[in-house]
N, C-alpha and C positions, 0 to 999 in steps of 0.2 A: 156142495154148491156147484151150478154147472150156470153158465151164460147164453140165452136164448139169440136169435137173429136178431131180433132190437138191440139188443146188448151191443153185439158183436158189431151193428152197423152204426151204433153212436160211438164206442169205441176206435173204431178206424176213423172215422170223421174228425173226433178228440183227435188223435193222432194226427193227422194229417196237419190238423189247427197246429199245434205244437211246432210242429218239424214248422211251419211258418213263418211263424211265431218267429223263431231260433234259430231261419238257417244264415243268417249274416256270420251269426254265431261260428255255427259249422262249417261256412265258409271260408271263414278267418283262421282256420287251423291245417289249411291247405297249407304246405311249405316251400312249393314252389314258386316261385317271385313271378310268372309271366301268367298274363292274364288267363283265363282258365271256365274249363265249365261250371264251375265250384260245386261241390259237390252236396251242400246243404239247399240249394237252389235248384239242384237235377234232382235231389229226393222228393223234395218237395213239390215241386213239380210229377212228378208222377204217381204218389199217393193221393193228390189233390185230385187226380183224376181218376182215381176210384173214389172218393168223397161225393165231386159230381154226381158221380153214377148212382151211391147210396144214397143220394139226399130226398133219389123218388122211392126208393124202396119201400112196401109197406112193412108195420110192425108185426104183421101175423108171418113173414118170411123166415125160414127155418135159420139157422145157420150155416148149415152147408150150405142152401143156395145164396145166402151174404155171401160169403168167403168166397163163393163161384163168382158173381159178380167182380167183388172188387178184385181177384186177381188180373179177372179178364181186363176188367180198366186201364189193371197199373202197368199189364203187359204191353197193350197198345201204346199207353201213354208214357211207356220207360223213356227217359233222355239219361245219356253216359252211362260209365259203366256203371257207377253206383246208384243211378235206376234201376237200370235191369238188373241187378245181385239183388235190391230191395224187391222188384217184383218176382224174382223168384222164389226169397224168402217165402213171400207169400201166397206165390201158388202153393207151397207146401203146406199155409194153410189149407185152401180150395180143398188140395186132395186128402190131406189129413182129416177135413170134416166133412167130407163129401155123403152125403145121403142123412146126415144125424141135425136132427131137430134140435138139439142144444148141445156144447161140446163142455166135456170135464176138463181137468187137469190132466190127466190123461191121453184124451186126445189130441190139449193143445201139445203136448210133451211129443208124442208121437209125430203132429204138423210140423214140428219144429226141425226134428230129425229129417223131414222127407225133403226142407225146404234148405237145409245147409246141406243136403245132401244133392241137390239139382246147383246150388247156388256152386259148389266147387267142382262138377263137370263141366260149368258152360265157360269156366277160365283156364286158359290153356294151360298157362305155369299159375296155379294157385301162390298169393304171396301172403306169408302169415305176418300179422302186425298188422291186419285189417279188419273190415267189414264180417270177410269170413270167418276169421279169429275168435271174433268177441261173439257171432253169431254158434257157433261151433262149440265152446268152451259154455257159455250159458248152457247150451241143450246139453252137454256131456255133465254137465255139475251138477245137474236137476233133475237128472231121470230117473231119480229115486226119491225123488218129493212128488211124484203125482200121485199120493195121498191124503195131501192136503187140496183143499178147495182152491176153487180158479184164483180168485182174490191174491190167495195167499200164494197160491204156486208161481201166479204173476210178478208178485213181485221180489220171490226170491230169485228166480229167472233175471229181472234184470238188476238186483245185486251181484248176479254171477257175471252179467254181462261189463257191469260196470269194472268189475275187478279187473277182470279180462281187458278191457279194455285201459286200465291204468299201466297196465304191462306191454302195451302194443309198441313202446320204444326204446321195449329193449329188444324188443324183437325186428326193428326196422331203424338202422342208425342215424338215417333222415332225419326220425321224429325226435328222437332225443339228441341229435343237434341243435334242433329248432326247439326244444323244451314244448314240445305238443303231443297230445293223442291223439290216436290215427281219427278224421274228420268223417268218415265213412261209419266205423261202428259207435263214435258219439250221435252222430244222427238215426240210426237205427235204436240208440238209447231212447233219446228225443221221445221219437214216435211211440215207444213201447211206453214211458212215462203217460202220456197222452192218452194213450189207450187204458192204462190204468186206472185212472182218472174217472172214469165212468164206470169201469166195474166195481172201484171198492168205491160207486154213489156218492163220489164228489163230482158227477157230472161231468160234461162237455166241458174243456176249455175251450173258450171262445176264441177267433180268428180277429187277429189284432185291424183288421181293415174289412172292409165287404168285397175283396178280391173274390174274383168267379176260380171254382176250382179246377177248371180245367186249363188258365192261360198260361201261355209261357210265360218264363222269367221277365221280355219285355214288357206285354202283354202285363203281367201283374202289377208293374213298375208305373205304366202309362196308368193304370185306372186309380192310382192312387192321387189323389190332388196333391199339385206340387206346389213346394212353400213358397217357392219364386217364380215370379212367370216368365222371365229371362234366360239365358245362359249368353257369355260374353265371351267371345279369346279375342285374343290379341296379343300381338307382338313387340316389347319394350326393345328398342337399338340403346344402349343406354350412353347417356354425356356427360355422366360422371363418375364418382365412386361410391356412390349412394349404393346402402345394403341394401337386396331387396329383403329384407326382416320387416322393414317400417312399409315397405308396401302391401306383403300380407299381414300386419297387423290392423293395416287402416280396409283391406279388402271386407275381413272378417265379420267388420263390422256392418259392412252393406248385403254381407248374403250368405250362402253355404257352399259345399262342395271348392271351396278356394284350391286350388294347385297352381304351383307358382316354380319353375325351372329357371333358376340363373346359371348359367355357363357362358364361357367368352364373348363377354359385351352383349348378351342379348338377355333378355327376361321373358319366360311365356310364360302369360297367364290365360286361368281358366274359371271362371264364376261366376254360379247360379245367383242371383239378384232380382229386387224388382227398379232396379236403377242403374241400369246399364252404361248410363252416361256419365252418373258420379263416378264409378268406377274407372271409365278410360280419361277422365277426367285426372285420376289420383295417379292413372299410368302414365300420364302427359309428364307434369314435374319430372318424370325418374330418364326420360328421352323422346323419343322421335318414336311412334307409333305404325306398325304396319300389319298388315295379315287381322284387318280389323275384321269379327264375323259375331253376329247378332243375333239368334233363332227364340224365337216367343216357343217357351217347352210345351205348354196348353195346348197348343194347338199341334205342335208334334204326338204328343200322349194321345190327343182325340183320333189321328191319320193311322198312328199305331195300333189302338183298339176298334178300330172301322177296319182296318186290313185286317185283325185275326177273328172279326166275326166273319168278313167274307171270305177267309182260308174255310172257317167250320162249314161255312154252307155250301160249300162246292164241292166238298167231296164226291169223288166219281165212282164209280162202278168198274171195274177191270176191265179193259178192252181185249177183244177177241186175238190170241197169240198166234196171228197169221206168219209173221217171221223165223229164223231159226235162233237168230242170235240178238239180244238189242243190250243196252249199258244204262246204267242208272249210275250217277253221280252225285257225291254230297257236295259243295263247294260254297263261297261267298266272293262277292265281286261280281260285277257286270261281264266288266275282262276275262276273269276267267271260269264263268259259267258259258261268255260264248264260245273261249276255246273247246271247252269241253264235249260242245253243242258240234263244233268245228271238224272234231273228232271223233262224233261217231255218236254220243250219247244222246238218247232217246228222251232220259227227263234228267234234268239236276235239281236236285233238292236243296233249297238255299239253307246254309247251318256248314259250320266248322268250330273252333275255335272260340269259348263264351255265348253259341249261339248251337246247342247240341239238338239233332231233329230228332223225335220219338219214332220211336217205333213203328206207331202209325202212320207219321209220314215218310219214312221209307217205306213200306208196305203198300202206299195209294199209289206211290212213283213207279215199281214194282209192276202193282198194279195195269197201270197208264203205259208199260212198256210192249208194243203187239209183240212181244217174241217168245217162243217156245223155251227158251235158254236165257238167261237174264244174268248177265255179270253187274255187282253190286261195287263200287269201288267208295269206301268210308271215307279215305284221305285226312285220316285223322283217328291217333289212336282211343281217344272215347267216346266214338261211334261206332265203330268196329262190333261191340257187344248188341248194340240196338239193331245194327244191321242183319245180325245173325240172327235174330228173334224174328224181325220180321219175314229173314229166308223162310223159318218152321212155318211160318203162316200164309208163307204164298199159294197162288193157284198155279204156279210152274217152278219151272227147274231152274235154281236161283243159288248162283256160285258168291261167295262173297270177298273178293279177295282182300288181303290183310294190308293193303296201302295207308298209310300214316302221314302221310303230306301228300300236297299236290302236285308236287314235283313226280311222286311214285304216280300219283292216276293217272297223269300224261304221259307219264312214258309207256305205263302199262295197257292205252289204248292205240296208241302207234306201234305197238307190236303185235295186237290183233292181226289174226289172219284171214280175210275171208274165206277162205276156201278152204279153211282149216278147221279139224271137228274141235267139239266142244273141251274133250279133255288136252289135247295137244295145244288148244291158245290158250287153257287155264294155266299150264306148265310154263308155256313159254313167256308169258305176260309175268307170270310170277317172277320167274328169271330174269326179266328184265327189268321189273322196278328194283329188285335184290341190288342190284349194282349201281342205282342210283344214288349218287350223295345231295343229301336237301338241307337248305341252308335255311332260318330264320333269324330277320331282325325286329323285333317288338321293342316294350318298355317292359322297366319293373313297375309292379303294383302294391310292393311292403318293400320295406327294409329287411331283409334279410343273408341269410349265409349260405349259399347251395355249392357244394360240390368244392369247398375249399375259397369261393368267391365270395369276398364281403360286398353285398349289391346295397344300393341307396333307391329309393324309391322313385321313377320315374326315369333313372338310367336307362340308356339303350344297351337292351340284351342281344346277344350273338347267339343263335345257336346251331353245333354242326349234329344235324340229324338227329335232331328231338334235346340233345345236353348242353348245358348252356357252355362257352368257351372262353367266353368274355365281356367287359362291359366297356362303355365309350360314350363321350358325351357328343361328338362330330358324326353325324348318321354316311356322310358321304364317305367318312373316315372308314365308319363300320362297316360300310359295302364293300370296299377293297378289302381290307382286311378278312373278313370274312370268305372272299370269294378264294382269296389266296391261299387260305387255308384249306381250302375245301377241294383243289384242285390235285391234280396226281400227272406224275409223266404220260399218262396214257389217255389224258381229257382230250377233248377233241371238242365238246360243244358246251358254251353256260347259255340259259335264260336266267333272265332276271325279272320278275316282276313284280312290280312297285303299285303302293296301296293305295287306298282313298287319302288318307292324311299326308301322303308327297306329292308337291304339283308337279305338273310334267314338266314346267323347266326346271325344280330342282332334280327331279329324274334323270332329264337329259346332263344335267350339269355333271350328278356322280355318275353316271356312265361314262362320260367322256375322260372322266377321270381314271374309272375303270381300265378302259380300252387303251392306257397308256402305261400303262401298271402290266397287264397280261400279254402272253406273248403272243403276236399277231398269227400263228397256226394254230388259236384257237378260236371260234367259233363265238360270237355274241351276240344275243340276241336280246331287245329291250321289251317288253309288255307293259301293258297298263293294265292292268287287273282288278281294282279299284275294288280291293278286298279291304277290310278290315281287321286292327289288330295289328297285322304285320305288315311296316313300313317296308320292307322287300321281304322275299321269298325269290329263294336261287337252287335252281337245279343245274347239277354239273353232271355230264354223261361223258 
């Protein structure tokens, strides 16, 4: 039995459904406590974008040219790493069935090998106890079963990957700290289930919503009707010893999404509802009220699905590379997309942190950049992979340097030289964010145990250059703390810049705090960055 191009495009389609379907699922098995691109929502997200592309396909289309197609899709549309490892996988489809009118077992066996095979070039230090693993181990367990039929070969392919994958924590002590399998090749299971689905003629799994497959994770989130048309915060001062238990017990019952932070004498709340008033109502009893804010979601979700159809329709055409040298930026924040702007970059791509850009939109920015030489700065280690994909695709010469916070892109575009050639500012820029120390302060998003730290959910997380250090429930508390750790005899300058969810007098307030705390020979500087995610971000040079 061999599987024709209809097969093969209602297949990926199933799949795509699936990984959908599932990926809160796959998200959920992330171990890290701080908010994150999740990686059930990056996959899905970029198979969904070969899905798109197959849904005009016709049924007399070979197979190789399916598999051409949806590679080319998922390549443009990879978000994080475990996008682009997924669309590599499946470019090794592409090339594995390239020219053949229907593919055996055989040749998916052969695809398989070509696609763990690209999938563990395009990462620097390959880590097993992943994606690659369970991808790896499947094809190596099964290349002596493509004798049996596609049906059958399929799915002893993903018994292997399954096993493979029950073993992925012994092999990373992460995951079997946190009692999980690695969230990367259970999503890659996911999709292979899905895909099954259809070849052994149980049909398309259906896609649990009428989501378009190409939106992003916001985008998919907005077009879904939302059960409440509210969302509420506000801020409890409290005037007595009332637990707040009996206040989200009574929240619960007016809406979803309840989050609820009691720490010294204050309570924030956070609740989707369609009675906003009962609710600040129920927060009155417990004290005195402030930071009251009110937003109708419907009509957010409508502004958010109007802004990603007029992202799709503007796409440009690459402008003529009349310069020798320009910068492309990934960043979020008003703040600090105009520093960026301030310093030299040609376009910023808005995406970091929960918010990872495709492929393709590094590649239009790229694109839109007039320079003959194009340095790419990710500032953030799961874009780094999509940024490199889109380097292979550009129409110029396109450096991407390996920056991981934003503290590294700034530094690495003030050490630009003009009058310096292309490989001597790649070296020296590299050199220079090397030595930067980058500080974040966010929240936990689970309950969890990382790196010896028992974290509670919602805690403020510390972290010194990418690891977390510590937790705190006082953020102005965690600003100092943090900066102090982070500094060395030899510091000379910090910024600090403060996020959308800190107003600028409590900014002003922890800085001044700061600035009493540090020794006056060193340098401080405040921004307003008005990023998301991270309540500060602090670079120390």
């Amino acid at each position: 039995m061999t599987i024709n191009g209809q097969t093969l495009r209602d297949a990926i389609i199933s799949g795509a459904n699936n990984i959908y379907n599932h990926r809160r699922e796959v998200d959920e098995l992330n171990v890290f406590p701080v908010p994150d691109g999740d990686t059930g929502t990056n996959m899905s997200m970029t198979i969904k974008n070969a899905a798109l592309e197959l849904s005009n396909v016709p049924n007399n289309t070979s197979a190789g040219e399916t598999a051409k197609k949806a590679a080319s899709a998922m390549l443009r549309g990879a978000r994080g790493n475990s996008g682009v490892i997924l669309s590599l996988l499946f470019r090794g489809l592409s090339k594995g069935l390239s020219g053949k009118d229907c593919a055996s077992a055989a040749d998916l066996s052969a695809a398989f090998k070509i696609g763990v095979d690209a999938a563990y070039k395009s990462v620097m230090k390959p880590t097993e106890g992943t994606i690659l693993t369970v991808a790896r181990e499947a094809y190596e367990n099964t290349a002596d079963k493509t004798s049996a039929n596609v049906e059958d070969f399929l799915a002893i392919y993903i018994d292997e990957a399954k096993k493979s994958l029950e073993k992925t924590p012994e092999l990373l002590p992460t995951l079997k700290k946190a009692g999980v399998v690695d969230a990367g090749g259970m999503g890659y299971i996911v999709i292979l289930e899905g895909m099954l689905s259809v070849i052994s003629n149980k049909g398309i799994i259906p896609n649990s919503d009428d989501v378009k497959p190409s939106a992003p994770a916001a985008v998919a989130a907005a077009e879904q009707k939302p059960s409440f048309a509210y969302n509420a915060e506000f801020v409890v001062v409290k005037n007595s010893s009332k637990n707040s238990d009996a206040l989200l017990a009574v929240l619960e019952t007016l809406g979803e999404n309840v989050m609820i932070a009691d720490a010294d004498g204050i309570i924030k709340v956070n609740i989707d509802t369609d009675h906003p008033g009962k609710a600040i109502e129920e927060g009155i009893k417990f004290g005195e009220l402030t930071k009251i804010k009110i937003e109708n979601i419907r009509e957010q979700k409508e502004l958010v699905v109007k802004a990603d159809k007029a992202q799709q329709e503007k796409r440009k055409p690459p402008v003529e590379p009349i310069n020798e040298t320009g910068f492309v930026a990934v960043a979020a924040g008003a703040g600090i997309e105009a520093l960026f702007k301030d310093l030299g970059a040609d376009n910023v791509v808005c995406g970091g942190q929960t918010m990872n850009p495709s492929t393709e939109d590094i590649l239009e920015a790229i694109g839109q950049t007039p320079a003959k030489n194009v340095f790419v700065l990710p500032n953030n280690k799961n874009i780094i992979m999509a940024a490199e994909q889109a380097a292979e695709l550009a129409d110029r010469n396109v450096c991407v340097l390996q920056t991981r916070t934003i503290p590294q892109g700034i530094t690495a575009m003030m050490n630009f030289d003009p009058d310096g050639d292309f490989a001597v500012n790649r070296a020296a820029m590299t050199e220079a964010f090397d030595r930067v120390s980058s500080g974040q302060i966010t929240f936990a998003v689970r309950d969890s145990e990382f790196d010896g730290h028992k974290i509670k959910e919602g805690e403020l997380l510390a972290m010194d250059n990418g690891k977390i250090v510590f937790t705190e429930r006082n953020l102005s508390k965690a600003l100092t703390k943090l900066v102090k750790r982070l500094i060395s005899p030899s510091s000379s300058y910090i910024t600090v810049i403060y996020g959308s969810d800190v107003s600028d007098e409590d900014a002003q307030e922890a800085f001044e705090a700061l600035r009493q705390r540090i020794s006056s020979d060193i340098d401080i500087v405040l921004v307003n960055g008005g990023q998301p995610v991270y309540y500060y971000i602090i670079s120390v040079e």
